[in-house]
VOMAR-48575 format. One line per 4 residues: number of its first residue (from 1); for each residue x, y, z of N, C-alpha, C. Coordinates in Angstrom, 2 decimals, padded with zeros to 5 digits. Example, Ala and Ser with C-alpha at 12.3 -4.5 7.8 and 13.67 -1.06 7.14 Angstrom:
// residues 2
1	013.19:-005.69:007.80:012.30:-004.50:007.80:013.20:-003.30:007.80; 012.85:-002.25:007.08:013.67:-001.06:007.14:012.90:000.03:007.87
END
This chain:
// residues 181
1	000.85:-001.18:000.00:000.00:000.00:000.00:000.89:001.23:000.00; 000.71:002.14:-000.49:001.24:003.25:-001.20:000.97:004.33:000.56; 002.06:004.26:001.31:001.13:005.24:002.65:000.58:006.36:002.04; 001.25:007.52:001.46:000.00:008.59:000.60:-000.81:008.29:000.27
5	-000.79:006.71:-000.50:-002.57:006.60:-000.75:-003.75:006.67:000.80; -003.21:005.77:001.41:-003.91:005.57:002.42:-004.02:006.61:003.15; -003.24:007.90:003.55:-003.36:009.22:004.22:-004.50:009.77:003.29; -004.28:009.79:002.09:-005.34:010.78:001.38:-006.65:009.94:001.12
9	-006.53:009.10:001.73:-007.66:008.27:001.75:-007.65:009.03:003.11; -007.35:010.14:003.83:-006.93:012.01:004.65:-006.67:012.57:004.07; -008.16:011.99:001.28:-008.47:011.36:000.27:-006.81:011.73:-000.46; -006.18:011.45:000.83:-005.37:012.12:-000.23:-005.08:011.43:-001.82
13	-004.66:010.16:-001.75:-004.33:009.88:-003.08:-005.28:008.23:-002.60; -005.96:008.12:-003.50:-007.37:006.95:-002.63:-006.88:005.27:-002.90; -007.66:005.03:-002.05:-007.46:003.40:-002.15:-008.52:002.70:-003.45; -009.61:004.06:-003.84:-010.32:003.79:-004.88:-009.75:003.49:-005.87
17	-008.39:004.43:-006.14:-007.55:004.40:-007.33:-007.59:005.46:-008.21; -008.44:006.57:-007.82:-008.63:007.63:-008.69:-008.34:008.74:-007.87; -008.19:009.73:-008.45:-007.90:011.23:-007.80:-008.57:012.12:-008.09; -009.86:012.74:-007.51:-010.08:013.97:-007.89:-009.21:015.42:-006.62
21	-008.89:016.28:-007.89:-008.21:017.26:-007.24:-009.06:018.35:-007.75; -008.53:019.65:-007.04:-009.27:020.79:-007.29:-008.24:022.10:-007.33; -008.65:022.93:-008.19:-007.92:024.65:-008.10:-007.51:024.76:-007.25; -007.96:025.19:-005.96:-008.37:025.52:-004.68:-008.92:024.91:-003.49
25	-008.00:024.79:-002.21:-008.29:024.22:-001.18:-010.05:024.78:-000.67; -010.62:023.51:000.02:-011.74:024.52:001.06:-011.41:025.36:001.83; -011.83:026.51:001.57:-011.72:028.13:002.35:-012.21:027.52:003.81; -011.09:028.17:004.93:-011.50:028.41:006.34:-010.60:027.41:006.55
29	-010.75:027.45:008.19:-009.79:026.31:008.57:-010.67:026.31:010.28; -010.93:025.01:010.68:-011.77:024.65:012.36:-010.74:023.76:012.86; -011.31:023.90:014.02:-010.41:022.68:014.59:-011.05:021.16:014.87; -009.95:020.74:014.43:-010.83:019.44:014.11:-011.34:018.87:015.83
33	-012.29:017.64:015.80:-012.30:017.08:017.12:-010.98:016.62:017.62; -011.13:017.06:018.99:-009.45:016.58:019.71:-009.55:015.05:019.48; -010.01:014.11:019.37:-010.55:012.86:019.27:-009.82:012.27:017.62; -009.44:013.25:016.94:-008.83:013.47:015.60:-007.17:013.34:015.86
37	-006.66:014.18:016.61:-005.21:014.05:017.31:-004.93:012.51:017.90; -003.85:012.53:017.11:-002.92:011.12:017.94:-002.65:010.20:017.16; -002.30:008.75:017.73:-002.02:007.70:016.99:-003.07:006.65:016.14; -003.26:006.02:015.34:-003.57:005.38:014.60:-003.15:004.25:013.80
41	-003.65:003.23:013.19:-003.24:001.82:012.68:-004.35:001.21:011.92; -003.64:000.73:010.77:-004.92:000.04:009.55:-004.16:-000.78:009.04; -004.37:-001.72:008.61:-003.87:-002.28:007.75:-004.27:-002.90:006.56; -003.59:-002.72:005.65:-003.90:-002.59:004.00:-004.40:-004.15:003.84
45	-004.98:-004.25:002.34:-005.08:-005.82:001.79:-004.59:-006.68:001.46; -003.04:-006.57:001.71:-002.09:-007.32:001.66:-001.51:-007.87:003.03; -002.68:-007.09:004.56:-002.05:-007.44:006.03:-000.71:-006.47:006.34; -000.28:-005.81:005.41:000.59:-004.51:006.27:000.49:-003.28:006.73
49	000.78:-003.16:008.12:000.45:-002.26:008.66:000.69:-001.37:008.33; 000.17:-000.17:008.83:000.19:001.38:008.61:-000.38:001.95:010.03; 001.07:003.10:009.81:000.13:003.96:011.26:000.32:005.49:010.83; -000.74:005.89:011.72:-001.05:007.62:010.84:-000.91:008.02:012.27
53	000.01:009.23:013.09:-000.24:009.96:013.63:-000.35:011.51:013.19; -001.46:011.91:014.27:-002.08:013.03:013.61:-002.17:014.15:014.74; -000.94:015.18:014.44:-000.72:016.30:014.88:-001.44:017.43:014.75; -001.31:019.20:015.26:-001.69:020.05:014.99:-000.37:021.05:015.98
57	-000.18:021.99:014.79:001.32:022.50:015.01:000.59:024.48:015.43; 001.12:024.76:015.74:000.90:026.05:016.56:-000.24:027.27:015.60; 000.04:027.05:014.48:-000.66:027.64:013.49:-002.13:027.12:013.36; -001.96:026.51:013.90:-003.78:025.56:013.45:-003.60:024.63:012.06
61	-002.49:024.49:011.45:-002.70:023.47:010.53:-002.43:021.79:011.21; -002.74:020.94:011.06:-002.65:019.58:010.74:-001.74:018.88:010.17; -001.06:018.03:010.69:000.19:016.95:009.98:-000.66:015.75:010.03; -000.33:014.92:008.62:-000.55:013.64:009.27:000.91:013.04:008.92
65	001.40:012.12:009.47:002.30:010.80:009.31:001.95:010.30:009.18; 002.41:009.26:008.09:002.53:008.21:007.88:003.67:006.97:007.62; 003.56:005.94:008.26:004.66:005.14:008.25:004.19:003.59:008.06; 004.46:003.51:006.61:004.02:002.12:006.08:005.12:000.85:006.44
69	005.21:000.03:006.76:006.36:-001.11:007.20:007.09:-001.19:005.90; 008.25:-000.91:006.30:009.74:-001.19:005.77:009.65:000.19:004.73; 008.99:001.45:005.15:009.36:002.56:004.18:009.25:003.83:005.19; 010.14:004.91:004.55:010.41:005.84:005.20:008.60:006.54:005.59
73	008.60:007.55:007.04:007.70:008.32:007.15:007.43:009.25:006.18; 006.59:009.65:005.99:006.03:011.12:005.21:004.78:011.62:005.86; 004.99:013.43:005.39:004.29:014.14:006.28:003.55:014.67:005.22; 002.27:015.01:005.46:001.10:015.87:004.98:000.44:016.85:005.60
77	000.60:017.87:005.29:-000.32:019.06:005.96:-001.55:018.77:005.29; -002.64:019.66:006.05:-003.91:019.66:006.00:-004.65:020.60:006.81; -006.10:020.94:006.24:-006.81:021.60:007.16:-008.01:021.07:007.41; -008.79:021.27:008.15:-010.13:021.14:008.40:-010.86:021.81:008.39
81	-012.36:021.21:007.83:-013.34:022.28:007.93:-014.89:021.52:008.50; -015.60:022.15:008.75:-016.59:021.52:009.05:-017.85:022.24:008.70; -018.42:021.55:007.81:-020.17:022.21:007.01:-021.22:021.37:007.63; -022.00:022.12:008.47:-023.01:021.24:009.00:-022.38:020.28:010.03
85	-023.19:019.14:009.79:-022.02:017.80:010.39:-021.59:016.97:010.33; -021.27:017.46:008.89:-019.81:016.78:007.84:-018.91:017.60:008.74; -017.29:016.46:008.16:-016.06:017.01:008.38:-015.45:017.25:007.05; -014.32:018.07:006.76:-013.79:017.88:005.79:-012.14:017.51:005.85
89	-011.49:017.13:005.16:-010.23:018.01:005.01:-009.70:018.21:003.42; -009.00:019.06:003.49:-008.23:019.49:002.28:-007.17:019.12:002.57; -005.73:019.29:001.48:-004.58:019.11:001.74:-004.19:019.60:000.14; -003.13:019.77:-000.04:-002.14:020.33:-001.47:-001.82:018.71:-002.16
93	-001.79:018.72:-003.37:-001.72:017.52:-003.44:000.20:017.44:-004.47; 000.84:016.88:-004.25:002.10:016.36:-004.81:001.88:016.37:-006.50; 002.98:017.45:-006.95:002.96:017.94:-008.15:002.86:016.51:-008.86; 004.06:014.95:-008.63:003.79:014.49:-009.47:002.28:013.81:-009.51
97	001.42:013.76:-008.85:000.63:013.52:-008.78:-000.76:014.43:-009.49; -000.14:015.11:-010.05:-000.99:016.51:-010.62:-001.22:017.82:-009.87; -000.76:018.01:-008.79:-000.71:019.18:-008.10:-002.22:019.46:-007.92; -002.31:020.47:-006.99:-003.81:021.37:-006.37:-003.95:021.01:-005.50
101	-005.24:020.56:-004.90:-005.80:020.03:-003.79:-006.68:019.05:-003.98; -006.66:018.39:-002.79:-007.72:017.02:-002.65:-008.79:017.40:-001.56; -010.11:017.07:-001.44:-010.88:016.60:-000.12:-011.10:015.40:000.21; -011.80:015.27:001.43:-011.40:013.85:002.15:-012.90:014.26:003.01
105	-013.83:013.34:003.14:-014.55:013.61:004.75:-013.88:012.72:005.30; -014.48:012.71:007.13:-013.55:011.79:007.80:-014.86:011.47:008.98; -014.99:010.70:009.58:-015.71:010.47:010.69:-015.02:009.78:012.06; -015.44:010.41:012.75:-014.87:009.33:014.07:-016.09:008.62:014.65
109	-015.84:007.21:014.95:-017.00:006.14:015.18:-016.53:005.82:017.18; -016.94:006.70:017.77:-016.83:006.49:019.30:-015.57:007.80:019.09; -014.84:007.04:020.26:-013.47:007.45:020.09:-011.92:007.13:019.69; -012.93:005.69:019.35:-011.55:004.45:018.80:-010.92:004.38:017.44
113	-012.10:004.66:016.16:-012.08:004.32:015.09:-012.15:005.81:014.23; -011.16:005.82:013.17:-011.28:006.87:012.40:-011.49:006.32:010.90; -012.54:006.80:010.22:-013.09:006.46:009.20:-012.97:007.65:008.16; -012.13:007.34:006.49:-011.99:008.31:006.40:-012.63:008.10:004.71
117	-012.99:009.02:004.20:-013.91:009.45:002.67:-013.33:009.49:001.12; -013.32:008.82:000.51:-012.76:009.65:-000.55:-013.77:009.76:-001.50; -013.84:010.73:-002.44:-014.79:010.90:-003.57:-014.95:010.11:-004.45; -016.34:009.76:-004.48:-016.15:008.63:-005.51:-016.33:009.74:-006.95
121	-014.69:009.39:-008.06:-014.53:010.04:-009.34:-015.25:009.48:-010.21; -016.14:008.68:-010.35:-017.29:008.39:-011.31:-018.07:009.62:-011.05; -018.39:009.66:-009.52:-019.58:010.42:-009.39:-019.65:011.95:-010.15; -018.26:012.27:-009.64:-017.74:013.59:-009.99:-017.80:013.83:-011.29
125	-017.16:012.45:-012.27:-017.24:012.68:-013.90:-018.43:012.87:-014.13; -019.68:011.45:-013.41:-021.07:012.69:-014.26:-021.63:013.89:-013.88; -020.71:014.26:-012.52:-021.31:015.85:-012.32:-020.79:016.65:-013.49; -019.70:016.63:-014.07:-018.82:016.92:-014.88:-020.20:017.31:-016.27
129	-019.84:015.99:-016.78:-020.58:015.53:-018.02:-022.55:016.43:-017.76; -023.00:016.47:-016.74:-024.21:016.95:-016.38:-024.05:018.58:-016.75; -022.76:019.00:-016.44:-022.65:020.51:-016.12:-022.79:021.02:-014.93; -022.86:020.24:-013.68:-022.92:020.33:-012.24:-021.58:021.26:-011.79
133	-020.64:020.47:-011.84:-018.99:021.14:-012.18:-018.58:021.09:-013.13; -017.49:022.13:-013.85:-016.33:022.00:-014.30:-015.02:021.37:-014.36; -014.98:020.82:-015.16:-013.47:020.07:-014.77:-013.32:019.09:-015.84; -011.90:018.37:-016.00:-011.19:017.76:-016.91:-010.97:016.17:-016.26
137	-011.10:015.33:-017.17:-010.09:014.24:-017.20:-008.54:014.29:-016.47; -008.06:013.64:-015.79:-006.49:013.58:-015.79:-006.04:012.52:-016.17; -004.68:012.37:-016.80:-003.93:011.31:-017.20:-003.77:010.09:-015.81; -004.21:009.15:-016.05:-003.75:008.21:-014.96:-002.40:008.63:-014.54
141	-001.90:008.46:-013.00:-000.65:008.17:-012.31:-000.52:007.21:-011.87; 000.39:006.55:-012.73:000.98:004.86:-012.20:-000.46:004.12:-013.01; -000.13:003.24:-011.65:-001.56:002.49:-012.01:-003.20:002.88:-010.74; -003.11:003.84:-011.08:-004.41:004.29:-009.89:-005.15:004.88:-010.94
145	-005.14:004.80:-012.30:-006.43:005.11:-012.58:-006.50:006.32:-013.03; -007.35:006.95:-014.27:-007.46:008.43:-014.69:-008.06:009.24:-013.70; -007.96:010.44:-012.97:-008.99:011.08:-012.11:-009.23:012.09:-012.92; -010.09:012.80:-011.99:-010.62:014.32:-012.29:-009.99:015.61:-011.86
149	-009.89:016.60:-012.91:-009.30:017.79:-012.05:-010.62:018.90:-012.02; -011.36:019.18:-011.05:-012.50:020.25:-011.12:-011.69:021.74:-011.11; -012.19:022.39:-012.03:-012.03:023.87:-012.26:-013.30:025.12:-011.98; -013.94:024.28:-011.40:-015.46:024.72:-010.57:-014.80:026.09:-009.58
153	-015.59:026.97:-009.78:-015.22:028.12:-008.33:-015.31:027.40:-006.99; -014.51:027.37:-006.15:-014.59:026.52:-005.01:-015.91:026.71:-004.46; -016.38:027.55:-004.47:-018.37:028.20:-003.66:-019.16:027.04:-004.36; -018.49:026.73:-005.66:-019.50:025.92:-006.52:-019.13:024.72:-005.74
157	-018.43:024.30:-005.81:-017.87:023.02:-005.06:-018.58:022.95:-003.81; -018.41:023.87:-002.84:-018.94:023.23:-001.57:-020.02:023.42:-001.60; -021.28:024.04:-002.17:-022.48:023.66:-002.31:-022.66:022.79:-002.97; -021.84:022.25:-003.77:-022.36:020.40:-004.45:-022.03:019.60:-003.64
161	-020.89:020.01:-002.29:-020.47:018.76:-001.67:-021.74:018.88:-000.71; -021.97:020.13:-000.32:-023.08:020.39:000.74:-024.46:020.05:000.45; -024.63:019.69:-000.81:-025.94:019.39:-001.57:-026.60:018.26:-001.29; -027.72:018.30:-000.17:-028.18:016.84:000.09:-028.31:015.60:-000.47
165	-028.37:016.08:-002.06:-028.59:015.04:-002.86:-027.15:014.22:-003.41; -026.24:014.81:-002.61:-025.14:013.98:-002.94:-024.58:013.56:-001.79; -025.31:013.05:-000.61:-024.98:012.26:000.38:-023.62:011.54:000.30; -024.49:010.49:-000.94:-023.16:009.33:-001.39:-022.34:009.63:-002.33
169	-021.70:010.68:-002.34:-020.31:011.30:-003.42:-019.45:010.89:-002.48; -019.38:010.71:-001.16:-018.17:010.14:-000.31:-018.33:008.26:-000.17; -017.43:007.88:-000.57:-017.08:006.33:-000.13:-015.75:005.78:001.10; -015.90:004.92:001.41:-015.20:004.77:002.80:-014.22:004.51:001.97
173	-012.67:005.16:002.09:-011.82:004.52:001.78:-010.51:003.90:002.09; -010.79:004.27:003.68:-009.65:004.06:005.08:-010.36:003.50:006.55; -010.23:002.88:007.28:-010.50:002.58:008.68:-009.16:002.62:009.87; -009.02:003.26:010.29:-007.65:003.08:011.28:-008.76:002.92:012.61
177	-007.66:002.43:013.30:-008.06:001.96:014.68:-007.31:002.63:015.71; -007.58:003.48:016.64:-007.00:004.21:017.75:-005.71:003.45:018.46; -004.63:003.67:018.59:-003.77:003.23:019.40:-003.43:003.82:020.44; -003.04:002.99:021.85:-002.57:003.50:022.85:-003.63:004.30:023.28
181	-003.63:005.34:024.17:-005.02:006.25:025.05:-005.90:006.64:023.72
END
C-alpha cells in the first residue's frame, strides 16, 4: 500500500484508485475534534500495517504521518473544515501527482475508530458531463487510474459537496483503529 494513498484516503491519493483534485483548497480552517489528534493503525489488503499519527502545530494546521512497514515516514499538511455535520479536510496535493488540492470527509466512530472518505470520481465525472462542475479528465498516475481535475469556483464546489442530494459522493476509503489512550 502506497502510505500517501492511504493518508489521502486524509483522500489524499485513494485506495479507490482515482484522484479527484481541485484549483483551490476549502476556504477556512476549524479545529478538528481533539478525538482526531494522535495515533492510529490500519492495515492494508495485503495485512501490512500502517500507522497515521495526527498532529496540529501552533498555526492551526494539521500533519498527518505516515509510516508504512519497511518505508520511510512522510508528512502531509492539511486543514479542516466543518459544514453542518460533515467534516472535511483538504490538503495540497504532490505535483507528481498533478498538483492542487484534494478533499477527504472523515468520521470518528466512538473514540476508537477513524473512518476516512474519498470521492467517488465516477460520481464527480457525471457531475462533470451533467454541467454540475467544471473540470477535466487527468492522465492516470501509475496504475491508480485516470482522475478528475475540477475547475469549478470553489463556492460551486462546496455547495455540491453540501448538496443533500449527494450524500453518497463520499465512499469509505480508510479505517484506522485508535492506538494507545
Amino acid at each position: 500500500m502506497n502510505p500517501w494513498r492511504a493518508l489521502l484516503a486524509l483522500s489524499f491519493l485513494l485506495l479507490g484508485g482515482c484522484l479527484v483534485t481541485f484549483d483551490e483548497p476549502l476556504p477556512g480552517a476549524d479545529s478538528a475534534p481533539k478525538g482526531l489528534l494522535g495515533q492510529w493503525r490500519s492495515q492494508d489488503a495485503w495485512g501490512e500495517s500502517l500507522t497515521l499519527n495526527i498532529s496540529q502545530d501552533k498555526a492551526g494546521a494539521y500533519t498527518a504521518t505516515t509510516q508504512a512497514q519497511g518505508r520511510a515516514a512522510q508528512r502531509h499538511r492539511f486543514t479542516v473544515v466543518q459544514r453542518g455535520n460533515r467534516w472535511y479536510l483538504s490538503a495540497p496535493v504532490p505535483a507528481a501527482f498533478g498538483s492542487g488540492f484534494t478533499v477527504a470527509g472523515f468520521d470518528l466512530v466512538g473514540q476508537r475508530e477513524l473512518v476516512i472518505y474519498s470521492l467517488d470520481v465516477e460520481q464527480i465525472r457525471q457531475a462533470v458531463a451533467a454541467g454540475e462542475l467544471k473540470g477535466h479528465a487527468l492522465e492516470a498516475v501509475a496504475d491508480d487510474g485516470p482522475g478528475m481535475r475540477i475547475d469549478s469556483p470553489i463556492a460551486q464546489v462546496q455547495a455540491y459537496l453540501d448538496d443533500s442530494a449527494n450524500t453518497d459522493l463520499f465512499v469509505e476509503a480508510a479505517r484506522f483503529q485508535r492506538t494507545g489512550q
